[in-house]
N, C-alpha and C positions, 0 to 999 in steps of 0.2 A: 778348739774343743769340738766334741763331737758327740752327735744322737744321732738314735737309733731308732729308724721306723718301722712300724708292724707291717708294711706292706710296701713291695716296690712297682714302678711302672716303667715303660721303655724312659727313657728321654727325647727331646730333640735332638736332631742328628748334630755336631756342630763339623765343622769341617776341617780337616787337618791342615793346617797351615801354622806358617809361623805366627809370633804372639800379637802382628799388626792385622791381621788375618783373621781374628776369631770372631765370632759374632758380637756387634757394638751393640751394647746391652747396658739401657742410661743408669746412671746411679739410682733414679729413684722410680726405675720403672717395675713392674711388677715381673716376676717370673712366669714363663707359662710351662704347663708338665713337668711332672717329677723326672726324676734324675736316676741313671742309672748306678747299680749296685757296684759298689768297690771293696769288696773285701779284704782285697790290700791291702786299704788304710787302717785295719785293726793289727795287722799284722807287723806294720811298720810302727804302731804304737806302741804295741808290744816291746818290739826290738828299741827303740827309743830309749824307753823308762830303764831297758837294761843298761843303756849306752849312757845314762845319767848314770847309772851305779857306778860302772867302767871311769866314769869320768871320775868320780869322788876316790874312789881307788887310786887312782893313780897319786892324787894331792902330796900326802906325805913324800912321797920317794922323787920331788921335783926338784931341780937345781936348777935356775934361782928359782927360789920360791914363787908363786903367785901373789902379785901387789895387793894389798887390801883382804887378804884371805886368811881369817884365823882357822887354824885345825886343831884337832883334838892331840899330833903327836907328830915330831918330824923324824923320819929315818934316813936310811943310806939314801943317797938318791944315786939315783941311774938314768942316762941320757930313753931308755925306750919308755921310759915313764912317763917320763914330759914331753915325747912326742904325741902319744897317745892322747896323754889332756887337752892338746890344745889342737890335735886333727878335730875331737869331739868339740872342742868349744866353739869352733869355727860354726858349726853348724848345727847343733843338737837341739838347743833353743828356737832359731829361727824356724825349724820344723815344724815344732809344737804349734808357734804361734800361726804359720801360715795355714794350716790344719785347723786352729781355731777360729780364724777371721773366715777361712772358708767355711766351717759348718756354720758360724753367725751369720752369712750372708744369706746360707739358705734357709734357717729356721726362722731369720726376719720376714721371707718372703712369703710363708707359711700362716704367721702370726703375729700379728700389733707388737709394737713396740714396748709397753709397758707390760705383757704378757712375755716375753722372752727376756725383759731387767729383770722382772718378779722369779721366775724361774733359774735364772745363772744367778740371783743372788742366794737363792736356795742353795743351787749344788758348787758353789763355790765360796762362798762366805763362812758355808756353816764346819764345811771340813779346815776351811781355812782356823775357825772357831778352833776345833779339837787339836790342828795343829799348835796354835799355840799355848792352848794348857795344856796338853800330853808332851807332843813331841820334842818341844825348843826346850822347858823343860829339864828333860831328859839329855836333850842334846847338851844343856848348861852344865852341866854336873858331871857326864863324861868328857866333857872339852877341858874344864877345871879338873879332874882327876889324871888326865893324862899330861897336864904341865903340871901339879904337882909329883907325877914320875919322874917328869923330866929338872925336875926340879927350878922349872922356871917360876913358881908364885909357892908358897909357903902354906902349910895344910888350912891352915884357919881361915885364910881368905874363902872358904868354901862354903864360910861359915856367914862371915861378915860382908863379900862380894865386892871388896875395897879394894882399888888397885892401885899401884902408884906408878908414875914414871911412862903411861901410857898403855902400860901392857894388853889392857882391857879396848882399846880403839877401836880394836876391827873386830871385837866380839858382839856389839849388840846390834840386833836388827832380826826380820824376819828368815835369815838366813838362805834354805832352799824352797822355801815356802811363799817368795818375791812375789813367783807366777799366777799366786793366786788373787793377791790384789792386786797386782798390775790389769790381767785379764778381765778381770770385774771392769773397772774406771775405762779400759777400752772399750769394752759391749756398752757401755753406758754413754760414753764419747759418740760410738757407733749409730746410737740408737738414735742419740739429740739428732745428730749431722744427717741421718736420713731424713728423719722429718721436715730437718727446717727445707730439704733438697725438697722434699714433696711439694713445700706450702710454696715455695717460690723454684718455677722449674726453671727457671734461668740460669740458673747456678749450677744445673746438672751439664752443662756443655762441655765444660772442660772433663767429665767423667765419662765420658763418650766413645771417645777412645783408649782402649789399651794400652797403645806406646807412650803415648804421653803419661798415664798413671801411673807405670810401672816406672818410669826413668823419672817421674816427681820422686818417688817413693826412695827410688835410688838416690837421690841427688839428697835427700834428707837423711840416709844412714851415713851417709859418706860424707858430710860435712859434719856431721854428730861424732863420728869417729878421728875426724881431724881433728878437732875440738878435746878430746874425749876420749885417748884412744882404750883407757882403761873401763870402756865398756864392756871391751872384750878381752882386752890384754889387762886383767886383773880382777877384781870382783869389787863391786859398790854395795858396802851392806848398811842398810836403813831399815828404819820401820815405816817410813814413808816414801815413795816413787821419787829417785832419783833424776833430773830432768833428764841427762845424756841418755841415762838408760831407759828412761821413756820417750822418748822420741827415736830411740834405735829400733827399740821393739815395738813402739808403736808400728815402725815402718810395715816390718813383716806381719805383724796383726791385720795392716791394712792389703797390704801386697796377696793375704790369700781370701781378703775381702774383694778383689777385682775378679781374683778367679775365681769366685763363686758366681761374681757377675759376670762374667768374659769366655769362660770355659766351665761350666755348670758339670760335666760328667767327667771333666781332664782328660777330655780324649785326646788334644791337642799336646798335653804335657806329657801324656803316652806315647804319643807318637815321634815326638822328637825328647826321649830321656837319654836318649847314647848322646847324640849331639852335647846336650844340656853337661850331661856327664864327662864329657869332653871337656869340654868349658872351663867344669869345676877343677880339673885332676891341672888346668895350667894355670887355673890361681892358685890354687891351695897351695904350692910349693912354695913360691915368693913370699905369700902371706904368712907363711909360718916362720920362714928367715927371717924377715921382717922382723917379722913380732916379737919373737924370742931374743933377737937383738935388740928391739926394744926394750924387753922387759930387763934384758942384763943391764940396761943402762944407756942403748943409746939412745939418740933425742934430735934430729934437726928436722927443718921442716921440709923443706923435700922428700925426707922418708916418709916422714907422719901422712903428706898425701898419698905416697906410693903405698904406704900400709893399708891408710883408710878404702881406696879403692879394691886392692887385692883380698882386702876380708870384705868388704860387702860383698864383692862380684863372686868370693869363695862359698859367701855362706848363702845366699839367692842360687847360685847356679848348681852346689848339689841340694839345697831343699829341693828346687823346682826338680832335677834329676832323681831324688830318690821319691819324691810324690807319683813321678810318669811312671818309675818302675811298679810302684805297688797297685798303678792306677789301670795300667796292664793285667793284674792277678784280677779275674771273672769269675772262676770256680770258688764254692764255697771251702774256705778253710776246715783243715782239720781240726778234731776238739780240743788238743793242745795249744794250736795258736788262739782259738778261741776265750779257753782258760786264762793266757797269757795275759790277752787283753783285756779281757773282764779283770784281772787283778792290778791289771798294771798304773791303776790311780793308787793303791794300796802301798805299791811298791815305793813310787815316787814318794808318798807321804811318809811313811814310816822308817825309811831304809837308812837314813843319817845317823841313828843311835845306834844301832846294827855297829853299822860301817865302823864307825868312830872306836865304839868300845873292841873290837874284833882287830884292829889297825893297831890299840893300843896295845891287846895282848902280842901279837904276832911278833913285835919289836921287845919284848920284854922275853916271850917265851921261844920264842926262835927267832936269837938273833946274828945267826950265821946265813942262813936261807936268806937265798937271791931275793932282792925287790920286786924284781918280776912275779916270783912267783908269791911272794907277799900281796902285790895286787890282786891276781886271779882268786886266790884263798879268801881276799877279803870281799872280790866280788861278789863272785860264788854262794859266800858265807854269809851276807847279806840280804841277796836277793832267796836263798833259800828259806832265810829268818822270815822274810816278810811275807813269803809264800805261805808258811807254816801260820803265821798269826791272820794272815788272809784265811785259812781254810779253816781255824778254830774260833778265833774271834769274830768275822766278819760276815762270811759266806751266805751264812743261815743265821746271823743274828740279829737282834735290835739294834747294833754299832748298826751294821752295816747296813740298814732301812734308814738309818739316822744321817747316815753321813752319805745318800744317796743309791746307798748297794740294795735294789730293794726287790728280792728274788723268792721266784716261787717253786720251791724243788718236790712238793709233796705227791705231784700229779703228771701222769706221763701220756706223750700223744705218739701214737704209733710205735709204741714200746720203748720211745726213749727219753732220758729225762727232758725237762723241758727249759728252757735255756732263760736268762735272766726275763724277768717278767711279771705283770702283774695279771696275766690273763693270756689262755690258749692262745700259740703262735697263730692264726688260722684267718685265713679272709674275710671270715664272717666277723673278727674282733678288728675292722679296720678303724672305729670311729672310740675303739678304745682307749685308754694308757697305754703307753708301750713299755718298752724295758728301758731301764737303767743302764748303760755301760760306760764304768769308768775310765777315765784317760789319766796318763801321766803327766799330763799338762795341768790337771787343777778342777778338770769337766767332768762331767756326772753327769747328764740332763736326758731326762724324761722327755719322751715323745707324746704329750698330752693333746687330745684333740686333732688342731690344725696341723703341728709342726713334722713334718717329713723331709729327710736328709739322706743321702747317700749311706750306704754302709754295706757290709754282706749277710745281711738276712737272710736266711731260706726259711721255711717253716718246720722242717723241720733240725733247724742245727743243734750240735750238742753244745749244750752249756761248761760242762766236765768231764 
């Protein structure tokens, strides 16, 4: 998750070295100076929320299917489709959350504990709220509409919601909307385990060093996945947190909880991202053989280690490699990636009903056209959808004050409009509210009072 403060400061220098190297920074010691601005990370947000669209795209046109994954409509499938899926699955999530556990690290340092639960359960509960009486919804009734096309369940069930024979298994639960109560119960987990680290500091020793954290971290995804490989290789859908898949993603929630503590400005993950990206580019390949042989069907346990290894080491080594790149970008963003990211929680929330309904036409009404180009049509055509109801619904309205979007467009400072906010960008408003900026992750969170976190503020950026 991520906020946004009205006012930046230098940082501490940290020094470029590798991850044993960085500054030992205890678990429950306090931060000192703010942190330098990253504009990147809104822009890799951005791109992100789009990379979940890409991802849902692809679903229908896979062979074999995804284990545990109901969809709204199956079509041709084609081999570039399920490559696509599952390069993004490797790593799209664990982004998000390392990006989250990092801004928690540093808005805990900011502000008490009970003051940052009270606020993520604001901007995360309440859209969580609207998701599921709008969006699931919505999504129930295009998912049930496109198997009675396909004539897998019979019209009336749409009526009565009675299924026989199983069909209904993998349809109930909070669907793509997981992240947002997972991410809650982790800031919450976060918040207990610092404390009890303060009140007795004995227990902070082993958080002392970096290597040791990060290769815990490691050692607990990767025997979760041994366990479990359909954390990743399938989808777990509940309405309640799945242990495998909380403890996976616990991992990376905690993993960019060290580098808020360990690397505060990522200069370090900057400076070795080619290395890092390296790394990734010679797991990913194994892991995706792997995988996909797994998912066709095979099974022994030698692999299941070789997999577990190759997707954790795949999905650590390019988050940490695409964090260094964006952690790189200084200059402030243009107004369109700005735009991007300010809508990009919008997108993430809303883009399922989109997708689904748009997947079903595409298969009915052009059904000669390549799958490929059926993905992009439905990318596209989704995230254009959510863009639209972001700009009519949300922007400028009550939704969007409600479900945290909470922006002041009527006043301009140096002739240009003035960017998500409750009060002039300007250094005299430093002990103010700050702005709202949505994430595709599930975060919203207002910069009230203490809490100040990396991002690319300038005073005066454009909001649209």
């Amino acid at each position: 998750m991520a906020e946004i403060a009205p006012t930046h400061r230098s940082s501490q220098k940290i020094p470029t070295a590798g991850v044993g190297q960085v500054d030992r920074v205890a678990f429950g010691s306090k931060s000192q100076g703010a942190v330098t601005t990253l504009p990147g990370l809104d822009a890799l947000r951005g791109l992100a929320a789009i990379g979940v669209v890409l991802l849902h795209s692809c679903v229908p046109y896979m062979q074999p299917a995804v284990p545990g994954l109901a969809w709204s409509v199956t079509d041709t499938p084609h081999w570039l489709a399920s490559q696509c899926f599952w390069l993004i699955e490797l790593f799209i999530m664990p982004v998000f959350l390392v990006m989250a556990g990092y801004f928690a690290w540093q808005s805990l340092q900011r502000s008490g504990g009970p003051k940052v639960v009270r606020s993520r359960a604001r901007r995360l509960l309440i859209p969580l709220g609207f998701g599921a009486l709008v969006v699931l919804p919505a999504d129930l009734y295009i998912w049930l509409s496109g198997w009675v096309a396909d004539g897998k369940i019979p019209l009336r069930k749409m009526k009565s919601l009675k299924f026989a024979d199983g069909v209904d298994q993998d349809l109930w639960g909070l669907s793509h909307l997981w992240f947002l109560e997972y991410l809650f119960l982790y800031i919450v987990v976060f918040v207990v385990a610092y404390s009890v680290c303060k009140r007795f500091p004995a227990l902070v020793g082993f958080f002392r060093s970096p290597l040791r954290c990060f290769l815990a971290l490691f050692a607990i995804a990767t025997a979760t996945l041994v366990i479990a490989p359909e954390v990743v290789w399938g989808f777990q859908h509940r309405f309640y947190p799945v242990p495998s898949k909380w403890l996976y993603s616990g991992a990376f929630f905690f993993a960019g909880v060290c580098l808020g503590s360990f690397d505060r400005g990522l200069k370090v993950l900057a400076a070795h991202a080619t290395k890092h990206a390296g790394f990734a580019g010679a797991m990913i390949l194994p892991a995706m053989l792997i995988g996909q042989w797994h998912v066709a069907g095979g099974d022994q346990k030698m692999a299941a280690v070789i997999l577990a290894l190759t997707t954790t080491g795949a999905a650590g080594f390019t988050t940490v490699a695409l964090l260094g790149f964006a952690a790189k970008v200084r200059k402030p963003l243009a107004p369109r990636w700005n735009y991007l990211a300010a809508a990009s929680f919008w997108i993430y929330l809303v883009h399922h009903p989109f997708l689904g309904l748009m997947q079903i036409d595409l298969k009915w009404l052009l059904p000669q056209v390549s799958p490929i180009l059926k993905v992009v049509l439905g990318c596209l055509g989704s995230v254009s959808l959510s863009l639209l109801t972001y700009e009519v619904w949300v922007r400028k309205t009550w939704l969007g004050k409600l479900l945290g979007f909470d922006y002041c467009w009527d006043r301009e400072v140096g002739g240009e409009p003035l960017r998500a906010g409750r009060e002039p960008m300007g250094s005299e408003h430093q002990g103010s509210a700050g702005p709202i900026v949505p994430l595709p992750a599930g975060a919203s969170l207002s910069v009230s009072d203490t809490d100040e976190v990396p991002s690319e503020i300038s005073e005066t950026r454009r909001a649209a």
